[in-house]
One Martini backbone bead per residue (centre of mass of N, CA, C, O) as a GRO file, in nm:
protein
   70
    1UNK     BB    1  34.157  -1.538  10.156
    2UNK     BB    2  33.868  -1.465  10.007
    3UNK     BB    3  33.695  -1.584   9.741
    4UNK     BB    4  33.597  -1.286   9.655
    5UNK     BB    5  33.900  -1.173   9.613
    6UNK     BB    6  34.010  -1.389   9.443
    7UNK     BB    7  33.832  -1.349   9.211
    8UNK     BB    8  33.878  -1.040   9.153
    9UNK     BB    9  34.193  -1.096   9.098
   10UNK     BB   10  34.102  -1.273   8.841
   11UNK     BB   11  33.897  -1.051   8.673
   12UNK     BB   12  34.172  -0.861   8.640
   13UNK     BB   13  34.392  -1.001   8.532
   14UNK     BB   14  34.197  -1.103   8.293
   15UNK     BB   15  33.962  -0.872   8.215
   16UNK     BB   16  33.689  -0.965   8.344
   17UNK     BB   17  33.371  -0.876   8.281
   18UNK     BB   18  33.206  -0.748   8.588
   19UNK     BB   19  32.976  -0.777   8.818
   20UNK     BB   20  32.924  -0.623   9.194
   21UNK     BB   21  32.687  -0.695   9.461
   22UNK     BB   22  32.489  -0.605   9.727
   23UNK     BB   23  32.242  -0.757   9.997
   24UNK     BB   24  32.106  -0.712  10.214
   25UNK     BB   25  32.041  -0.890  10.554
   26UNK     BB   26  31.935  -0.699  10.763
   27UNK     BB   27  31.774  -0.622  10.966
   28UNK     BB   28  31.559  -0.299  11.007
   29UNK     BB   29  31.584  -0.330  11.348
   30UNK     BB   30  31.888  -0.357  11.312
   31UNK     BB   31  32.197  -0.259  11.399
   32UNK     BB   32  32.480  -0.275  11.310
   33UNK     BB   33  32.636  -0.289  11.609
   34UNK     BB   34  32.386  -0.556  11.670
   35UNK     BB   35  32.499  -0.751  11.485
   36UNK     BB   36  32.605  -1.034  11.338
   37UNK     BB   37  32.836  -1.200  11.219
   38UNK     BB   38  32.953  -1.375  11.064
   39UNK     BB   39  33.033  -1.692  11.118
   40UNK     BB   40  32.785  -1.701  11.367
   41UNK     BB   41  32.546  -1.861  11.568
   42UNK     BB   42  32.387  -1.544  11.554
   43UNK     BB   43  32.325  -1.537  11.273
   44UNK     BB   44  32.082  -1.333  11.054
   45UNK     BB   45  31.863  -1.355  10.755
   46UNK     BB   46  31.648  -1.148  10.608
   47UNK     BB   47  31.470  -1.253  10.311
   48UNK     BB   48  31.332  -1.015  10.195
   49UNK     BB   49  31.566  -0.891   9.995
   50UNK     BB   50  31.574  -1.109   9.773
   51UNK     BB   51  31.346  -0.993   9.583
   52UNK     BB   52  31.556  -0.740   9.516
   53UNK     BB   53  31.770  -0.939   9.398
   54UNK     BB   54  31.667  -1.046   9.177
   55UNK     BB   55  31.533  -0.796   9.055
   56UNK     BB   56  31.810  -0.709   8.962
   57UNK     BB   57  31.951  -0.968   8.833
   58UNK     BB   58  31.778  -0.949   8.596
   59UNK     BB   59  31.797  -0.681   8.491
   60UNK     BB   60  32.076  -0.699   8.422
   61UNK     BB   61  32.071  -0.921   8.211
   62UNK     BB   62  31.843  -0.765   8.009
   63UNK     BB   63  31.991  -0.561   7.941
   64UNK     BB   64  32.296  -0.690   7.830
   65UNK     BB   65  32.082  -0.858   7.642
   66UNK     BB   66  32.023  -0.592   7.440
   67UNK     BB   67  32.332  -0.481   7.410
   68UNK     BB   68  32.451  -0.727   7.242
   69UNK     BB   69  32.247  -0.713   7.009
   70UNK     BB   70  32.366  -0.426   6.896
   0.00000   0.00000   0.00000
């Protein structure tokens, strides 16, 4: 069982409220099935996607924190 399975697993049994998204990193010129797989010496990511990852997961907290204080 991956890690993230079982984060999962532990945050049903216990109810606790979070959210889970993906951020792809794979290049935009390569196909899906031409990409390499994780934890293989072939993997490469993408970095620029990163951007636009800080930039949701910033807007998740400050909305999150918004809506708290109501």
């Amino acid at each position: 069982m991956e890690l993230l399975e079982l984060w999962i697993l532990i945050c049903k049994k216990k109810e606790i409220p979070g959210l889970y998204f993906f951020v792809g990193g794979r290049p935009l010129d390569v196909k899906l099935e031409d990409s390499a797989s994780y934890h293989t010496p072939d993997f490469f990511i993408d970095e620029s996607g990163m951007k636009l990852g800080v930039k949701a997961k910033v807007n998740f907290t400050l909305d999150y924190m918004q809506t708290a204080k109501k």
